[in-house]
N, C-alpha and C positions, 0 to 999 in steps of 0.2 A: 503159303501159310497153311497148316493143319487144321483140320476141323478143332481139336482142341482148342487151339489158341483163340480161334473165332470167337466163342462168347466171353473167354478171359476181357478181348478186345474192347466187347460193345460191352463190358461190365464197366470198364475204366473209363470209358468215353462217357459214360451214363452218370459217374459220380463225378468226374471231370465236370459236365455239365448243370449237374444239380448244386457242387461250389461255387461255379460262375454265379448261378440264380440265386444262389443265396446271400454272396455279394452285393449283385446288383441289387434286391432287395432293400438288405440293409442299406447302400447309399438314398436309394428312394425313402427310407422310410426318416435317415437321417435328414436330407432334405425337407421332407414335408415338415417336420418337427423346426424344424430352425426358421420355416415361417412364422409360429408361432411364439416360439420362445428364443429367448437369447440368453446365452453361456458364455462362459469364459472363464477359462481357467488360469491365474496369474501367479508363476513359477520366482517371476524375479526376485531378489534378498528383500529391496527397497518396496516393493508393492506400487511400482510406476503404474502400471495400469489399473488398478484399484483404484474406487473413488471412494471419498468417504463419505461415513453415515449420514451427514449432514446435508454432502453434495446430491447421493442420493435424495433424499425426503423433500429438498428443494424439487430436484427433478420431476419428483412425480406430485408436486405441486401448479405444474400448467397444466393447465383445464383446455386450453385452447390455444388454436394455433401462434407460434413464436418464431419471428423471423430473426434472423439474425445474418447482417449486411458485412460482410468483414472487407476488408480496401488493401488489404495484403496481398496482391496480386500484380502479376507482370514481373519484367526480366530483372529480377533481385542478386547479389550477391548471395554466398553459399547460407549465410548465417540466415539471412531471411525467409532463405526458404526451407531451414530448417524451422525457424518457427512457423513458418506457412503451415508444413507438413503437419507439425505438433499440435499446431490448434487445430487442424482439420480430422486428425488421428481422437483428439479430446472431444466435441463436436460432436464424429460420430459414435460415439459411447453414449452422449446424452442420448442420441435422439435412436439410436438402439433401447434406451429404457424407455422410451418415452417420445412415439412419432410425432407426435404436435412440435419438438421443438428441428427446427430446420433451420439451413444455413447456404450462402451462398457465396463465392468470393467475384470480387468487378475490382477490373483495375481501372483507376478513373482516372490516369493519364494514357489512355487510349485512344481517347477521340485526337482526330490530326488537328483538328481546328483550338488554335492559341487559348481564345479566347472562350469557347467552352470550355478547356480544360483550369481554367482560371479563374471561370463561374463555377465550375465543381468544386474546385481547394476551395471557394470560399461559403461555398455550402457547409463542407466539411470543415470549417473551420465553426462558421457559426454552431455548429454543430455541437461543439467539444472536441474535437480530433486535430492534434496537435498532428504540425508537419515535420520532419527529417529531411535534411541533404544529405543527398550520397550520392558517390560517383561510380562508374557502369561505365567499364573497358568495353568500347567498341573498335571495331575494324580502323574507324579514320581518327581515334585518339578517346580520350576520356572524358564523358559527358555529365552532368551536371545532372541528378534526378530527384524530382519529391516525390517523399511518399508517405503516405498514411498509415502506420504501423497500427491499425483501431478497426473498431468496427461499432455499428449503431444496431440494438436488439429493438424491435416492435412486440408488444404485448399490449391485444386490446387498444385501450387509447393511451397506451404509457408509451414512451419513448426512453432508451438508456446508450448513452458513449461510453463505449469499452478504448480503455488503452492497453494492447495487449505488449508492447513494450515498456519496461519498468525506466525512469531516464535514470543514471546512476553516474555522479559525475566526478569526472578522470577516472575511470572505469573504461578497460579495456573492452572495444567492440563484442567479442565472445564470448568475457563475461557479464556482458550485459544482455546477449541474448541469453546466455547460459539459466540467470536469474530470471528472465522474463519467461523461459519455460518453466521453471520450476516454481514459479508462482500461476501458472495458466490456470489449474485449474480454481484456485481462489478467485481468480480474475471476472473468469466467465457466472461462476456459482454466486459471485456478488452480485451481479448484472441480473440474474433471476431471482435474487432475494430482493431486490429494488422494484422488480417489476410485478413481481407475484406480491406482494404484500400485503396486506388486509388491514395491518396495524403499524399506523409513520410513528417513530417516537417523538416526544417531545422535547426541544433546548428551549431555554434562555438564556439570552446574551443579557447580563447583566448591565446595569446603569445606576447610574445616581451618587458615584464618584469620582467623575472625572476621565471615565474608561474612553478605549479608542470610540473612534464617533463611524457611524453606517456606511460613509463612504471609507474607511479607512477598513473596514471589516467586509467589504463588501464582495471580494472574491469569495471568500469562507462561504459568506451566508451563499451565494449560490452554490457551491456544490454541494453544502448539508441541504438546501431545499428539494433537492430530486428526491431523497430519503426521508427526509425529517422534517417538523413542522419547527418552523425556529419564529422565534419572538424576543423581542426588546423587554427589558423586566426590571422595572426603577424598583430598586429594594426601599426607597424611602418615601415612592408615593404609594400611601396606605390608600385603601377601598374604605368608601364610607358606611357604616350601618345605615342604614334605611330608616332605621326610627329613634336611634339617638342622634343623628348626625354628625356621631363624631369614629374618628378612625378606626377601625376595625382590624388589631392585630391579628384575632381568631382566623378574619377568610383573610389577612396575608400571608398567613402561613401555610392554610391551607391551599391556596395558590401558588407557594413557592416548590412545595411539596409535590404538586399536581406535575410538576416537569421531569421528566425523564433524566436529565443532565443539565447544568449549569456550567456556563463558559463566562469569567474573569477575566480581563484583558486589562493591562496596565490602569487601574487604579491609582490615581491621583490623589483626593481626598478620603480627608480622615476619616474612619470609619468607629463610626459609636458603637455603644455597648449591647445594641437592641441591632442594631446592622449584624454584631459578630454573632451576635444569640441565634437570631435567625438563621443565618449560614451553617453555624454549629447545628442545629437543631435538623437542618435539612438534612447533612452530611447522616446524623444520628439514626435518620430513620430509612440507610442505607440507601444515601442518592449517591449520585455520581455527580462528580465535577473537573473541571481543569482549571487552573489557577495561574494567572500567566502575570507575575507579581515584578516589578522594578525594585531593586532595595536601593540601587544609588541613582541618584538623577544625573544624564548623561547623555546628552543630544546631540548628533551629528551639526543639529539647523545652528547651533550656536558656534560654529567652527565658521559659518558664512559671515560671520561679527570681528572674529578674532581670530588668531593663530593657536592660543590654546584656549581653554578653560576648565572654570573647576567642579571636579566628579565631588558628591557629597553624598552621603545614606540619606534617604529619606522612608527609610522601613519602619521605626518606628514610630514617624507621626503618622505614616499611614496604618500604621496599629493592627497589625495583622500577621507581624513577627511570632510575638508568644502563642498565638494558637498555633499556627502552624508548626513549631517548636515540639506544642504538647504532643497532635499527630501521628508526629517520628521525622520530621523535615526541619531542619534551618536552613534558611535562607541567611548567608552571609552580604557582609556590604563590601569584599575582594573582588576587584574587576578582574576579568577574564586576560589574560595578553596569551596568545597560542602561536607560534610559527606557522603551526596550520591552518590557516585562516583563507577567508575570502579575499578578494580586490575591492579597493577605490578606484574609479575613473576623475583622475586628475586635469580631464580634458587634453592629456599630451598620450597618456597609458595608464594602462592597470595596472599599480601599484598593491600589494600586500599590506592587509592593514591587523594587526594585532590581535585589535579590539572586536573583531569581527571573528571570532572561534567557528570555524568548520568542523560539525560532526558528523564523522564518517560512521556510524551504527556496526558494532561489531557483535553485537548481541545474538543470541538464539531468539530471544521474547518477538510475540508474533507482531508488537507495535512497529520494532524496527530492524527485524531483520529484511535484509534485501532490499532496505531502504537508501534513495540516494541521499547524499551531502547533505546535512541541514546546519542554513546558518542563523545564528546570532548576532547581535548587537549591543555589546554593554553588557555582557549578560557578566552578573556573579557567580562564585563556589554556592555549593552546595554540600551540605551533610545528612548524614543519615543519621534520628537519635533512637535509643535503646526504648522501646514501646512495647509493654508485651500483646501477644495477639496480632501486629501489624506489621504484613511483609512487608521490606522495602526492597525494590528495583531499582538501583539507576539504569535509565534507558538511554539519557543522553551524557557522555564522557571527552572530554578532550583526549589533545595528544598528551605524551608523554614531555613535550615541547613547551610544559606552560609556566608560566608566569604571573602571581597574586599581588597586584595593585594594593597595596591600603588606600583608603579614603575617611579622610576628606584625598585629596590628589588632583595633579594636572592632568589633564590628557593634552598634548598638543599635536601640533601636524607634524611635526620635527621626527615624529613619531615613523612617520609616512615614509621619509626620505630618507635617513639614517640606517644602515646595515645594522640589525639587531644583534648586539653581544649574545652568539648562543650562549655560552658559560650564563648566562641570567634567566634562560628560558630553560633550566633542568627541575624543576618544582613536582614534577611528576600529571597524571592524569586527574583532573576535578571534575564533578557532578555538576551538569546544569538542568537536569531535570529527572524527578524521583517520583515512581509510582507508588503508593502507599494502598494497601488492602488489610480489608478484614475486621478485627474490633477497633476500629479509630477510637479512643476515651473522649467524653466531651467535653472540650474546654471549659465547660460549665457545673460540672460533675461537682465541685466542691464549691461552689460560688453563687450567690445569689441572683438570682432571675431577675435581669431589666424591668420588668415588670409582674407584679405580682396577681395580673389579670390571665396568668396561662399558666395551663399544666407545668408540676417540678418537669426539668430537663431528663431527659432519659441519658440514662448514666454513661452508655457504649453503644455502637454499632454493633450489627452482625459479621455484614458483609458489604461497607462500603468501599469504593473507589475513589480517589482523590489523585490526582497526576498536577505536580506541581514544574513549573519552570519560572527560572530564575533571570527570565527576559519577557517583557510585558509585551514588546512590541513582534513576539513569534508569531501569531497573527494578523500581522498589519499589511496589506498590501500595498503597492507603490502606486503612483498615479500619475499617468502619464504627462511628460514635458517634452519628451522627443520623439515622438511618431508624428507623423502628422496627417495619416490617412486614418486617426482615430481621433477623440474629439481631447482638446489639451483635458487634466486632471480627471480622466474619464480611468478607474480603476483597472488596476493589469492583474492578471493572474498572480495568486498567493505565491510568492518563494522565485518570480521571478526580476531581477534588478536588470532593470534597463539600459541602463549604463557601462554593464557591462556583458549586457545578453544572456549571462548564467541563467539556469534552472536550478532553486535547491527543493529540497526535500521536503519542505515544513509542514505542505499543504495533504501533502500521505502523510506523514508523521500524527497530524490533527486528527484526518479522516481515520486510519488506525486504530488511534487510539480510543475514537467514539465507539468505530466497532466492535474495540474489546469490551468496551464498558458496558456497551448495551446491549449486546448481540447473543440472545437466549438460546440460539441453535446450535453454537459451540461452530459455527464457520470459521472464525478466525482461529481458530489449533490449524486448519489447513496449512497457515501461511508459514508456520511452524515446521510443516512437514520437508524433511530432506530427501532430495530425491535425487539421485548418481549420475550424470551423465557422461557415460563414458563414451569418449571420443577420438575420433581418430588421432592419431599419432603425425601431423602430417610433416612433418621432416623426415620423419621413417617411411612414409608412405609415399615420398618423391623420389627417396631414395631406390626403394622396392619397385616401384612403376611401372617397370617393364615385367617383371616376375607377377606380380599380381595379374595384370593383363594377362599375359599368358597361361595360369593358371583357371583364372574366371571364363576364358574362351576354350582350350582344353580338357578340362577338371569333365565339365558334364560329358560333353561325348566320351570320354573314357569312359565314366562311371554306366553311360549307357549302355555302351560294350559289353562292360566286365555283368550286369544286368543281364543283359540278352545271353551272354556264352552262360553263365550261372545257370538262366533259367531254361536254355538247351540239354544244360548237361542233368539238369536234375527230368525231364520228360525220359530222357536217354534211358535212364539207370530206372524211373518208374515203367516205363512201360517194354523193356527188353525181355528178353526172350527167358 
């Protein structure tokens, strides 16, 4: 080497050296930084990893530490441990914004011993954490496994059961996790609006007409009580004034008023003119309600008497037709017959019963989409009328498959057993239950006030809520007769028939629907949100199997190669003669 080339040398190796240290630098200084802050930049079409505005402000709404217990864990098929991975991917984005909230997964069929693990599922049961079978290829054949698709969040002294799978039924396994991710982050961000909350709304379960009775409602009322303050609410026993002793329509209205939402469940008797005032008046001053109305009397219990009997309208002596009408809703007195329907248990098999319309939710609206099956009983058509100011939604629609009863009519069990003439079920799709928003006019607007001791009626709404369905008994839970490690008539969960094991939808359908109605933070647009999950191809990818392999095992060391020679040949060409 020449003395020339000598300092050329230690000049190259000097800036050579001072790009290293500048590197290295910058990684240290990016490091330090990502202690403190958190980034992320989200390239996707869909905005999957983005949360929303909502999700956020909940988040940074724990003050203190949040545990959250998820039971998703142990040797799952492929689908579970995608939602494994998804929740735990979701999870840590919370608690990147926000370290107070943490998470941990326990598989609780792990302990070897029978009977612990038998005292856990019943823990988790008590709990709210519904179980799943599924079977798990092993070595000596195919085993039989539960598991708990949930998990339970701690905040403070609050407790919450997450179901982080949606149940969706006759829904393909994949598309059922498919759905249960793409609802995940709704799922979790409910669970911290439950537990962070400062302010429970308020329900009334109406009474004083005949409605379903506390044990027949009694699933309902426990899942609105983790959220909500719910109360029984006789619209016809008035509060006494104190110094006339006589009723007091002023503080019943202002009582009726004082509720967040109002729940109607199969109403029986008639309802007066000072009953509908009230109700109207409530609606007016932009309440929210659900209205789970009977137009035809129609009872399964009267089929244990006879072989048939007879369906008749009883909508307008319960008198509650014409308002609802005004609204933007009728209710018809046309039974429901759908081919797609639920089963009766005949005690021999489960037979298909007509009268029983399964709705499978095809909507975008955030009530029911990704909602499973919800069924009905007796339920009538429903119309939408021309209202101005009041959007209407149907949320719930039969098949294409249906069939309109007139009544008065028989229903009998011949019904049950007889192959249905399709040629008779081509009627097309009916409404059995219609959201109504916006200026509802008041049935009172032109008519004279029951009593002329209160305020004229206020003429319209702003911006009320009203969700009407055309089966009273959507609400009703069943009550046990055939378990017998639970106590007889002891209430079963909302939407599930015994009889036949099903799970349907009704009891989310409900829950939903409160949280559209009431829910100021704008969380439920989440549920709303679409989001792509693109997935393997996997007939193309059993196919490919061998190529992919050999690619994912070769691909890097080539690349490393062609690296190292690149970054040879460029030193070569910098530092040559």
């Amino acid at each position: 080497m020449t003395r020339s080339s000598k300092p050329k040398l230690v000049s190259a190796r000097r800036k050579d050296l001072l790009q290293w240290t500048g590197i290295a630098a910058l990684v240290v200084t990016a490091v330090a930084v990502s202690q403190f802050s958190f980034f992320r930049l989200d390239l996707t079409e869909d905005q999957r990893f983005s949360l929303n505005e909502s999700t956020e402000a909940l988040i940074d709404q724990v003050e203190d530490p949040l545990l959250i217990t998820l039971y998703l864990d142990g040797d799952f098929p492929t689908g579970f441990q995608r939602l494994k991975e998804e929740t735990r991917r979701m999870l840590d984005t919370f608690r990147a914004l926000n370290g107070n909230i943490q998470y941990v997964f326990i598989n609780p069929s792990e302990n070897p011993d029978p009977q612990a693990r038998r005292d856990t599922y019943q823990q988790l049961r008590n709990a709210g954490l519904n179980a799943i079978q599924i079977e798990v290829q092993e070595a000596d054949g195919v085993k039989q496994q539960q598991i708990f698709p949930g998990a339970i969040a701690t905040y403070r002294d609050r407790e919450w059961s997450i179901a982080l799978l949606l149940e969706q039924f006759a829904t393909a396994p994949e598309a059922q996790i498919n759905a249960s991710i793409q609802n995940l982050e709704y799922t979790l961000a409910s669970a911290l609006k439950g537990l962070t909350a400062s302010h429970r709304p308020s329900i009334a379960i109406l009474d004083g007409h005949g409605e379903l009775s506390p044990v027949e409602t009694a699933s309902l009322e426990a899942s609105l009580a983790k959220g909500y303050d719910v109360e029984r609410f006789n619209l016809r026993e008035f509060p006494v004034d104190s110094l006339s002793g006589q009723p007091d329509l002023t503080l019943q209205v202002r009582r009726l008023n004082s509720f967040d939402l109002i729940l109607l469940a199969k109403p029986r008797a008639s309802f007066s003119d000072l009953d509908r005032w009230l109700l109207d008046q409530y609606l007016m001053n932009n309440g929210r309600a659900i209205f789970m109305v009977d137009a035809v009397y129609a009872e399964m219990d009267s089929l244990s008497y006879a072989s048939e009997f007879l369906a008749y309208p009883i909508l307008e002596a319960i008198g509650l037709g014409d308002q609802l009408f005004s609204y933007g809703a009728r209710i018809n007195t046309s039974l429901i017959q759908d081919l797609v329907c639920a089963g009766v248990n005949d005690r021999r098999s489960v037979r298909p019963w007509v009268y029983f319309p399964l709705f499978l939710p095809q909507t975008e609206h955030p009530i029911a989409k990704n909602l499973n099956a919800v069924r009905m009983e007796f339920a009538t058509t429903m119309d939408t009328v021309r209202v101005p100011g009041v959007r209407k939604t149907p949320l719930l629609v039969t098949s294409p498959y249906t069939r309109r009863q007139a009544t008065p009519g028989s229903v009998s069990l011949a019904t049950l057993y007889n192959e249905p003439d399709q040629t008779r079920y081509q009627e097309g799709p009916a409404a059995a239950a219609i959201l109504l928003e916006g200026a509802l006019p008041s049935f009172y607007a032109n008519r004279i006030s029951p009593k002329t001791s209160v305020a004229a009626p206020k003429a319209a709404a702003t911006d009320a809520k009203l969700l009407v369905i055309s089966d009273g008994d959507f609400m009703k839970n069943q009550r046990n007769v055939v378990r017998s490690d639970i106590p007889r008539g002891a209430p079963l969960p909302l939407g599930f028939d015994q009889f036949t094991g099903q799970q349907f939808g009704n009891a989310d359908f409900l829950l939903n629907a409160l949280d559209y109605m009431l829910d100021g933070s704008g969380l439920i647009a989440v549920r709303g949100r679409e989001v792509t999950l693109r997935l393997l191809d996997s007939p193309r990818a059993d196919e490919n199997r061998g190529a992919w392999q050999g690619g994912n095992a070769l691909g890097p060391i080539l690349l490393t190669l062609l690296l190292g020679a690149g970054y040879r040949w460029l030193r070569k060409c910098t530092f040559a003669k």
